[in-house]
C-alpha positions in Angstrom: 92.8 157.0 115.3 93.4 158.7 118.7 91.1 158.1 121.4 89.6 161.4 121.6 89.1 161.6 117.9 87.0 158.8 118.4 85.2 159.6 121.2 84.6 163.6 119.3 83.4 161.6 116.0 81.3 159.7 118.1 79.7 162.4 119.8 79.3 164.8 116.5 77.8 162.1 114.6 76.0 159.9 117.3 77.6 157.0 116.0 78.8 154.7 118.9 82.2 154.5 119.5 82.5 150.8 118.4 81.0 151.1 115.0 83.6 153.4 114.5 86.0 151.4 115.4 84.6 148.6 113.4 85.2 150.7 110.4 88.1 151.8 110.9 89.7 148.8 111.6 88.3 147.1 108.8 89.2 149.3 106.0 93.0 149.6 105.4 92.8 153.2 104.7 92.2 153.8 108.7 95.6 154.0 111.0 94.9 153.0 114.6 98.6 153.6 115.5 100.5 156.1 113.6 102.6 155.3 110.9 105.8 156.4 109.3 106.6 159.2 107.1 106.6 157.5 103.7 104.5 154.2 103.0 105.2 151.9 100.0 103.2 149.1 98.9 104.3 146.8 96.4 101.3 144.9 94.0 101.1 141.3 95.0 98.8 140.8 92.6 99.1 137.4 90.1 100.4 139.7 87.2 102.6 141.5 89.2 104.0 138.2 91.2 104.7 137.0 87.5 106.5 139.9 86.4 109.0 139.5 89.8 107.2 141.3 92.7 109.0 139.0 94.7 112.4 140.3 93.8 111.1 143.6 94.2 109.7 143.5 97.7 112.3 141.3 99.0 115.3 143.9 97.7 113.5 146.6 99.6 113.4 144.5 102.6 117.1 144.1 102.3 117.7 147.9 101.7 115.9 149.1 104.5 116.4 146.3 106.9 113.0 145.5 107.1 111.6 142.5 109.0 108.9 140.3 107.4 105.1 141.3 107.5 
């Protein structure tokens, strides 16, 4: 979220400026920096983990030379 986005939510909702933030950097769906074109996510969840997630994140890591997160 660009600074002047902020600052024009801010001013068309009278919201200060850091409780905006505080939103948006809570939820994930917010981007404070841009981001590439394409985003994958991969479930980490228990069943998915069981069923190999593992293999599945680290192959794309090796495919698109991709450091750890």
């Amino acid at each position: 979220m660009p600074e002047d986005v902020l600052r024009y939510v801010s001013e068309k909702t009278e919201i200060k400026p850091a409780e905006i933030m505080g939103v948006a950097s809570f939820y994930s769906q917010f981007r404070l920096a841009p981001v590439g074109e394409h985003i994958v996510k991969i479930c980490v969840g228990t069943a998915c983990h069981v069923k190999g997630a593992g293999q599945v994140y680290d192959a794309f890591r090796r495919e698109f030379k991709l450091r750890m997160a």
